[in-house]
KEDO-424132 format. One record per residue (C-alpha): residue number from 0; x, y, z; residue in one letter. Coordinates in nm, 3 decimals. Layout:
REM residues N
ATOM   k       u       v       w r
ATOM NUM       X       Y       Z a
...
***
This chain:
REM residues 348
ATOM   k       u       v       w r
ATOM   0 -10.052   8.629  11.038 x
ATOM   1 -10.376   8.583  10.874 x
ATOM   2 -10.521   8.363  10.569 x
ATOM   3 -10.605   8.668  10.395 x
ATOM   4 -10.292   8.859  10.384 x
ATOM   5 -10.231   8.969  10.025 x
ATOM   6  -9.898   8.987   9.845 x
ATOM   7  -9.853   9.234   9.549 x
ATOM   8  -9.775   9.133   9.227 x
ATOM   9  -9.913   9.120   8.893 x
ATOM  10 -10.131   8.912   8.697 x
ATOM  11 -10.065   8.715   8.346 x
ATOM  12 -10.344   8.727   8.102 x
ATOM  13 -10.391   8.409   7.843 x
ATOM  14 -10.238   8.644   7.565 x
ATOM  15  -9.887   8.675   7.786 x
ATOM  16  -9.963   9.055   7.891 x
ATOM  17  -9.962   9.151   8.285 x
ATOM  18 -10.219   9.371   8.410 x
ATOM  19 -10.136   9.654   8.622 x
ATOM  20  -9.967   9.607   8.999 x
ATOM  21 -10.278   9.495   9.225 x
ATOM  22 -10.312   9.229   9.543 x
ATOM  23 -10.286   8.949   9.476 x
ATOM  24 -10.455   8.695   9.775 x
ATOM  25 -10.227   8.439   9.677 x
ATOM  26  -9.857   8.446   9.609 x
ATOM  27  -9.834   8.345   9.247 x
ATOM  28  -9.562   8.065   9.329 x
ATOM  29  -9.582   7.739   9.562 x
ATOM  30  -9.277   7.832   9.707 x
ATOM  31  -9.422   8.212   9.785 x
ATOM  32  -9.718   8.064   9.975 x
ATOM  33  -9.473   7.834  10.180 x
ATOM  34  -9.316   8.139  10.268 x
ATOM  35  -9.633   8.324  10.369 x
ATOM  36  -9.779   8.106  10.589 x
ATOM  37  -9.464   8.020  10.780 x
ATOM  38  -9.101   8.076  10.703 x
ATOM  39  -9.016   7.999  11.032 x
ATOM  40  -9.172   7.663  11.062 x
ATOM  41  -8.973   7.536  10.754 x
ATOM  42  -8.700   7.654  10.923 x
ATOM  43  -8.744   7.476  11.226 x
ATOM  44  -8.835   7.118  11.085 x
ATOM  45  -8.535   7.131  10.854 x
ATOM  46  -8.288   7.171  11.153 x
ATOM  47  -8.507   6.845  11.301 x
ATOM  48  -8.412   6.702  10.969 x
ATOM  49  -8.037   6.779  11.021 x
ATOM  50  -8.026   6.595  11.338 x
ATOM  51  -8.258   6.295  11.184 x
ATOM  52  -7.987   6.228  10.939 x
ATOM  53  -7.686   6.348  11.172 x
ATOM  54  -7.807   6.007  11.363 x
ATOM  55  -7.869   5.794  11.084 x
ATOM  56  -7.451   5.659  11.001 x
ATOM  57  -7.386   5.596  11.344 x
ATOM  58  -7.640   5.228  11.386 x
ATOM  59  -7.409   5.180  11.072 x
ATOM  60  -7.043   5.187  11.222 x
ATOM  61  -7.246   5.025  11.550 x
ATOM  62  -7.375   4.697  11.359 x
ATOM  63  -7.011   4.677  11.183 x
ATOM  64  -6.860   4.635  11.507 x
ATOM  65  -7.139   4.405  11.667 x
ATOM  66  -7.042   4.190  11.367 x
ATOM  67  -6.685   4.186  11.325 x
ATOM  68  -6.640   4.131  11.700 x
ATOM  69  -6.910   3.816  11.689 x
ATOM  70  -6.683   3.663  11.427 x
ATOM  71  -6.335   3.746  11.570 x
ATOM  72  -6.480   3.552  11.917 x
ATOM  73  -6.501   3.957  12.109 x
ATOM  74  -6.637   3.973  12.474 x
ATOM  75  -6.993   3.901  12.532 x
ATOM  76  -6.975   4.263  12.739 x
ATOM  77  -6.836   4.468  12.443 x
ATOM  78  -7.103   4.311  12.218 x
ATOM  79  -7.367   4.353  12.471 x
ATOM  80  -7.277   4.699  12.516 x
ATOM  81  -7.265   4.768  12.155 x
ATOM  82  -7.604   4.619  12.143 x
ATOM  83  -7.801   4.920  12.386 x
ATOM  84  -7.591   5.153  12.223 x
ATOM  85  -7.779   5.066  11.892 x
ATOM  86  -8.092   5.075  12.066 x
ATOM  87  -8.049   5.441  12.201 x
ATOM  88  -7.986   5.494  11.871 x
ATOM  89  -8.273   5.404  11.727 x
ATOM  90  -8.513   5.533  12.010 x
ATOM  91  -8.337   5.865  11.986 x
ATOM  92  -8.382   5.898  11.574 x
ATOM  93  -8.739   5.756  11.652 x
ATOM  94  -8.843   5.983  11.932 x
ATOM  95  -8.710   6.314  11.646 x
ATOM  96  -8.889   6.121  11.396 x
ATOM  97  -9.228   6.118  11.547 x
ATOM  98  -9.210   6.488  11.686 x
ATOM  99  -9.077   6.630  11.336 x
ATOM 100  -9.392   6.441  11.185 x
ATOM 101  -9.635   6.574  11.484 x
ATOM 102  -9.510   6.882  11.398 x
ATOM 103  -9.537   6.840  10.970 x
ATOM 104  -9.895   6.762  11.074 x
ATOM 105  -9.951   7.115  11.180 x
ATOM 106  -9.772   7.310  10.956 x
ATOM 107  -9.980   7.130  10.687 x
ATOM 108 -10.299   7.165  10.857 x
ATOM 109 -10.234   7.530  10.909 x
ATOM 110 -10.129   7.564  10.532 x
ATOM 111 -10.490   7.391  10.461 x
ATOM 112 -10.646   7.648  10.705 x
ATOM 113 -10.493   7.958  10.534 x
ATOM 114 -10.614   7.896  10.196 x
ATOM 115 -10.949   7.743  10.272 x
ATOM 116 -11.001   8.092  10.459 x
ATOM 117 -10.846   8.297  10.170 x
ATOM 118 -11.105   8.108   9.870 x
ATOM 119 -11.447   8.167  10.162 x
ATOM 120 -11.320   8.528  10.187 x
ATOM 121 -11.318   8.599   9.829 x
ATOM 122 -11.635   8.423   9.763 x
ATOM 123 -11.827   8.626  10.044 x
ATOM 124 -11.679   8.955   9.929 x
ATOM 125 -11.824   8.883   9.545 x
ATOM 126 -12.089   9.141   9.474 x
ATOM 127 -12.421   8.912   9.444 x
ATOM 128 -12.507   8.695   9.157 x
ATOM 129 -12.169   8.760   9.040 x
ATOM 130 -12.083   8.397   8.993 x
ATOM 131 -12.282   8.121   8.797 x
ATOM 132 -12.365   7.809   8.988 x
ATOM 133 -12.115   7.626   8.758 x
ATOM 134 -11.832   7.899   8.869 x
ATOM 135 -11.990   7.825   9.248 x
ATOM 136 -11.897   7.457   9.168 x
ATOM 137 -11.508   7.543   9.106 x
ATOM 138 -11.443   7.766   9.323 x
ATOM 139 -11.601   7.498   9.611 x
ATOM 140 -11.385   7.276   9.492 x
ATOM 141 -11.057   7.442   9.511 x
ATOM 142 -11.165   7.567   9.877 x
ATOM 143 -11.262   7.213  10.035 x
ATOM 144 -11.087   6.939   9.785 x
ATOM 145 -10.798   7.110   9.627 x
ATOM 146 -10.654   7.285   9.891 x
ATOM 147 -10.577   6.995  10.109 x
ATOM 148 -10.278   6.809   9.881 x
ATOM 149 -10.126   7.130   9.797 x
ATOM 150 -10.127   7.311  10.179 x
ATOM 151 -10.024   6.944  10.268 x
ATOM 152  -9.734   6.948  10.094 x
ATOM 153  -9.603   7.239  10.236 x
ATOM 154  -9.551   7.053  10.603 x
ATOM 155  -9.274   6.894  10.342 x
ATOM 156  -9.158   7.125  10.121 x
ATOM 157  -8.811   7.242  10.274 x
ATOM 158  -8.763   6.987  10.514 x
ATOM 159  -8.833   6.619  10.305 x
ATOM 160  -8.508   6.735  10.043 x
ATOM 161  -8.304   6.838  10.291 x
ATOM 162  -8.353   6.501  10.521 x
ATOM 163  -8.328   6.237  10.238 x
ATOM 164  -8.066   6.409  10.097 x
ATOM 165  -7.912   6.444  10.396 x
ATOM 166  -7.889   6.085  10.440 x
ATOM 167  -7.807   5.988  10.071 x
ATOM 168  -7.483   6.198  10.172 x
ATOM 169  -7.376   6.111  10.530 x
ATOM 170  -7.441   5.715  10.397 x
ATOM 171  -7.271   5.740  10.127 x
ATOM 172  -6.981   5.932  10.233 x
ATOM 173  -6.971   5.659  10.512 x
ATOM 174  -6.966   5.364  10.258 x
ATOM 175  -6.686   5.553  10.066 x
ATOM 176  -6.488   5.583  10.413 x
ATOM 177  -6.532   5.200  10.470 x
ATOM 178  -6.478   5.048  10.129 x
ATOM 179  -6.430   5.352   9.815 x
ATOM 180  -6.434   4.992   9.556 x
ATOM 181  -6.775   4.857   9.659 x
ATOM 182  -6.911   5.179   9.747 x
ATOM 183  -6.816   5.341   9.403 x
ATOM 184  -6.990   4.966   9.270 x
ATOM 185  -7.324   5.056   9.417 x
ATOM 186  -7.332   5.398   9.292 x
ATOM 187  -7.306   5.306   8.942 x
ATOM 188  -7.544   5.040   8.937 x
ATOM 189  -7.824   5.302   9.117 x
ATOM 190  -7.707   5.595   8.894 x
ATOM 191  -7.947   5.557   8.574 x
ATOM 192  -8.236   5.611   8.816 x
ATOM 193  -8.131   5.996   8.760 x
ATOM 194  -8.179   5.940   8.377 x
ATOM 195  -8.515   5.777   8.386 x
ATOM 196  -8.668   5.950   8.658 x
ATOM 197  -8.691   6.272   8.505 x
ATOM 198  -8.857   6.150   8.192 x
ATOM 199  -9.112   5.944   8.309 x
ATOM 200  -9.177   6.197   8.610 x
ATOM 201  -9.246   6.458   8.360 x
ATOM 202  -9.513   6.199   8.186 x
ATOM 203  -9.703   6.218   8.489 x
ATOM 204  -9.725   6.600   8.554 x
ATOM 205  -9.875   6.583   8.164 x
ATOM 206 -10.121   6.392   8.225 x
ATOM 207 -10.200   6.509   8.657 x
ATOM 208 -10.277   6.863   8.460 x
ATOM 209 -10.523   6.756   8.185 x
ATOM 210 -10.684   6.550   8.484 x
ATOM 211 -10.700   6.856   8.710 x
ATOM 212 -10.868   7.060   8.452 x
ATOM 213 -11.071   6.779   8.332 x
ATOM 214 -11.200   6.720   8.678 x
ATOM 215 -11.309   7.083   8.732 x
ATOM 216 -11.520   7.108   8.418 x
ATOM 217 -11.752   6.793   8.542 x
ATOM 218 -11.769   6.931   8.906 x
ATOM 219 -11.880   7.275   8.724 x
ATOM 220 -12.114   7.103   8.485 x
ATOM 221 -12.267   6.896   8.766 x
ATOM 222 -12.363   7.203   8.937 x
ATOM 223 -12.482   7.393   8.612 x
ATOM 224 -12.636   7.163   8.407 x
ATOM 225 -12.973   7.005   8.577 x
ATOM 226 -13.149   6.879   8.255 x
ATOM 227 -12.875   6.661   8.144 x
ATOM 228 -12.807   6.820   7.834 x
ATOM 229 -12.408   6.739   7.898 x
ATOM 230 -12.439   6.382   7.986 x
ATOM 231 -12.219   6.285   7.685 x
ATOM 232 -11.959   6.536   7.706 x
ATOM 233 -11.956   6.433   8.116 x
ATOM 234 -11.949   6.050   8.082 x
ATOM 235 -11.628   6.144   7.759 x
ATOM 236 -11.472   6.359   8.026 x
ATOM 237 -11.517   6.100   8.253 x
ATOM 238 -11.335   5.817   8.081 x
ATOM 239 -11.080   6.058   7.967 x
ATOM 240 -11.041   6.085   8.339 x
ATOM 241 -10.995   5.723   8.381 x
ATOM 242 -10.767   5.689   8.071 x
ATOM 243 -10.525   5.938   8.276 x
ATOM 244 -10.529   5.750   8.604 x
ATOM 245 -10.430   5.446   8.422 x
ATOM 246 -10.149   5.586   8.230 x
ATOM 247 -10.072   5.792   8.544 x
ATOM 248 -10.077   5.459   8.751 x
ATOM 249  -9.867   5.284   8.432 x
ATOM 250  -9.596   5.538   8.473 x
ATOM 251  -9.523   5.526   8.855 x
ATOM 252  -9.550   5.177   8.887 x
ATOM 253  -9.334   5.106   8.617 x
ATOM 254  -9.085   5.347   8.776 x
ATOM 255  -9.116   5.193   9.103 x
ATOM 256  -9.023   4.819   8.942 x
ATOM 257  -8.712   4.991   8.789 x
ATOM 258  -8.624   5.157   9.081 x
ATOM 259  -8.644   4.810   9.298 x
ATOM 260  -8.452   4.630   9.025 x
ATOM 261  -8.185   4.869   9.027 x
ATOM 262  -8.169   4.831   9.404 x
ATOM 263  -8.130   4.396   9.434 x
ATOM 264  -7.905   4.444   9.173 x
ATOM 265  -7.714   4.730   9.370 x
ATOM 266  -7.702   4.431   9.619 x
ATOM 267  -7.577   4.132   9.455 x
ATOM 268  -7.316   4.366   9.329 x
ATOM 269  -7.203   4.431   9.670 x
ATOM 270  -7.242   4.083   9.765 x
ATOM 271  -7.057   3.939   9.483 x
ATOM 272  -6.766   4.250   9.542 x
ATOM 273  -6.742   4.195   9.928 x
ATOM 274  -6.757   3.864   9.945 x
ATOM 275  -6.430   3.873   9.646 x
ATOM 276  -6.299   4.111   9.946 x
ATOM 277  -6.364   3.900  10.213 x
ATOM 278  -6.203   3.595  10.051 x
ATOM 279  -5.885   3.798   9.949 x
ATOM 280  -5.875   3.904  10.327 x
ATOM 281  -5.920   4.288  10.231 x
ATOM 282  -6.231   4.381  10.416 x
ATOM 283  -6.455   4.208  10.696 x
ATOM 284  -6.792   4.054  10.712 x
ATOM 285  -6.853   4.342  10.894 x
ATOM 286  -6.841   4.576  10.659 x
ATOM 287  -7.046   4.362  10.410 x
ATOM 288  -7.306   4.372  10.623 x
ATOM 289  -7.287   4.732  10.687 x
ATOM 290  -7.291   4.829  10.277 x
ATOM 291  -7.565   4.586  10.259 x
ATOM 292  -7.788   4.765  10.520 x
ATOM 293  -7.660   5.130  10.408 x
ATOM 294  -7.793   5.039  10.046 x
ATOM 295  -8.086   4.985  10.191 x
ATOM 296  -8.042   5.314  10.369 x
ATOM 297  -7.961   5.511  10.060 x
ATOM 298  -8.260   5.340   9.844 x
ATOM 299  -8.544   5.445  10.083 x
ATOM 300  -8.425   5.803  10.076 x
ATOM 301  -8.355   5.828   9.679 x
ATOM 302  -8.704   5.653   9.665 x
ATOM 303  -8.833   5.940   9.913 x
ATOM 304  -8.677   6.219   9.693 x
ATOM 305  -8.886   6.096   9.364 x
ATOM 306  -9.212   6.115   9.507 x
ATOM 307  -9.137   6.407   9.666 x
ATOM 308  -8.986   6.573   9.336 x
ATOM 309  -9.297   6.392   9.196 x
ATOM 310  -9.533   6.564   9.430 x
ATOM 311  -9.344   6.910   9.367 x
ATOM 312  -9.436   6.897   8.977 x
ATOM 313  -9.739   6.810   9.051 x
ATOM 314  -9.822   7.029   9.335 x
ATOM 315  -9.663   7.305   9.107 x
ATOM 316  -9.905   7.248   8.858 x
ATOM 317 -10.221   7.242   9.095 x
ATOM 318 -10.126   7.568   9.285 x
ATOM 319 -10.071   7.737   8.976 x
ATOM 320 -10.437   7.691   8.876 x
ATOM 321 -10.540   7.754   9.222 x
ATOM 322 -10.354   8.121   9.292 x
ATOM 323 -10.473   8.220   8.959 x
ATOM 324 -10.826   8.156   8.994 x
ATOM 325 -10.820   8.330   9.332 x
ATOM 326 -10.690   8.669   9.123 x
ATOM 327 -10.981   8.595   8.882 x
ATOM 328 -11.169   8.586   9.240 x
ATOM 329 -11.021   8.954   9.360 x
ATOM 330 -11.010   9.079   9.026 x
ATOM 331 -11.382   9.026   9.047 x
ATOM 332 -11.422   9.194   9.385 x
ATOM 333 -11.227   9.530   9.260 x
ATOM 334 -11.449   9.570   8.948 x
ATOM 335 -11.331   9.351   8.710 x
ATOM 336 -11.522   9.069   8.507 x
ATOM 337 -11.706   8.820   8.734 x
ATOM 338 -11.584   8.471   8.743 x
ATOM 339 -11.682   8.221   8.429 x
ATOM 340 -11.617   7.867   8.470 x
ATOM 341 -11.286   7.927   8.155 x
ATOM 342 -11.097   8.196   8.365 x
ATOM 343 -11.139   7.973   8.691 x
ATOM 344 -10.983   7.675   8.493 x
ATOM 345 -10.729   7.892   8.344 x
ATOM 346 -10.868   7.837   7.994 x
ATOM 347 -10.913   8.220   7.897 x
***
């Protein structure tokens, strides 16, 4: 497969209309340029995934037993035993770990690769003086800074949702096998994350938009405007730029403090349950322990399928502007308009 492969498909004007059937050099979706530059990887680091989370119950039920047989006075040999066993554990989901990451690497640095090529390809077939220097500026842009966060997220795309989730299931369903009471306790003190996370999520793609577009005027104007005519307009785009950071950096962490609240307080419920349980003889320290350390378990992962639902929207939003300013590229090199700095940023 090569970077420049086309897909066909057709193209939406600002008015809503399509144009007629023509190549398009990028599929018009994120999740049609996963699939073009390598089904088969996604498929292969989602079954590493699988066995990731296939691994991840099992140092569970192992540090249950460890504990309950330290406090019932169990042989030194079963606990020692227990004990490697845990540790193979570990070094096995460890050792998957690091070659399912090794390998996210190159999936993302080939996604990188493709569309870098893709953006030089279309810029070098451009009949000449077609584009203004400030049209130059964008379309460098997209090739060497843009391109990197969305490919990267491809290395991630299939195979981050189904490992987290993965493991907010096979946890859970675990905890619900040990103790359904406590385990149906914890769930309802983590489940408003799933009303708040949406909303302020979709706060942030607002505002990641306006700063994409905002950014890509003042690399254009940089490269267009030598006398300095723009300075205002540049320095107000500027610390509109700024403005959205902060609100963007208002928004996460103040969904990151909820999310962490929710969690302790996922854990003094348990504590304050199990320790009721242990008292009334209806469940072992064991198990207390094990709920504690599976909360944990199940609030990394939840906290792991935000940003990655976070870095969807956003990545969404980012390859939308990017595969239609490559059709405004190829559009260009069958005849049509050349490039302005507006059709680039998707504003005509």
């Amino acid at each position: 497969m090569t970077a420049t492969s086309v897909r066909s498909g057709a193209v939406e004007t600002s008015d809503g209309a399509q144009e007629a059937t023509q190549p398009l050099p990028l599929p018009m979706t994120l999740y049609g340029f996963v699939k073009k530059v390598g089904l088969r990887h996604q498929i292969g680091l989602s079954l590493l995934s699988v066995a990731v989370f296939l691994l991840s119950t099992a140092p569970l039920e192992v540090q249950r037993r460890i504990v309950n047989d330290a406090f019932s006075g169990g042989s030194f040999r079963t606990i020692a035993i227990l004990a490697g066993a845990y540790g193979a554990l570990a070094l096995s989901e460890g050792l998957i770990k690091l070659g399912m990451n090794v390998y996210r690497g190159y999936v993302g640095e080939t996604a990188v690769l493709a569309m870098r090529r893709t953006f030089l390809e279309l810029e070098r077939a451009l009949p000449e003086n077609a584009s203004s220097p400030e049209a130059l500026g964008v379309e460098t842009s997209m090739m060497l800074a843009e391109a990197e966060p969305v490919a990267g997220f491809v290395a991630v795309s299939a195979s981050e949702p189904v490992l987290q989730g993965g493991l907010l299931i096979s946890v859970f369903a675990y905890m619900v096998y040990l103790q359904p009471v406590m385990a149906l306790v914890a769930f309802a003190v983590l489940t408003p994350q799933v009303i708040f996370v949406p909303m302020i999520q979709a706060a942030i793609n607002r505002r990641v938009a306006e700063r994409i577009g905002t950014l890509r005027a003042v690399g254009a104007d940089i490269i267009g405007d030598r006398t300095g005519l723009h300075d205002t307009i540049q320095h107000e785009r500027l610390d509109r730029v700024f403005g959205l950071n902060m609100g963007i950096f208002k928004l996460k962490f103040s969904m990151n403090f909820l999310m962490n609240l929710l969690h302790h307080l996922g854990v003094a419920s348990v504590l304050a349950v199990g320790g009721w349980f242990v008292v009334q003889g209806q469940t072992e320290v064991g198990t207390v322990v094990a709920f504690i350390t599976g909360l944990a378990k199940i609030v990394d992962p939840w906290g792991d399928l935000v940003s990655w639902f976070r870095d969807l929207m956003a990545t969404r939003t980012k390859y939308d502007l990017i595969a239609r300013a490559a059709a405004v590229l190829a559009r260009a090199n069958n005849g049509g308009p050349a490039p302005s700095v507006d059709s680039l940023l998707g504003r005509s």
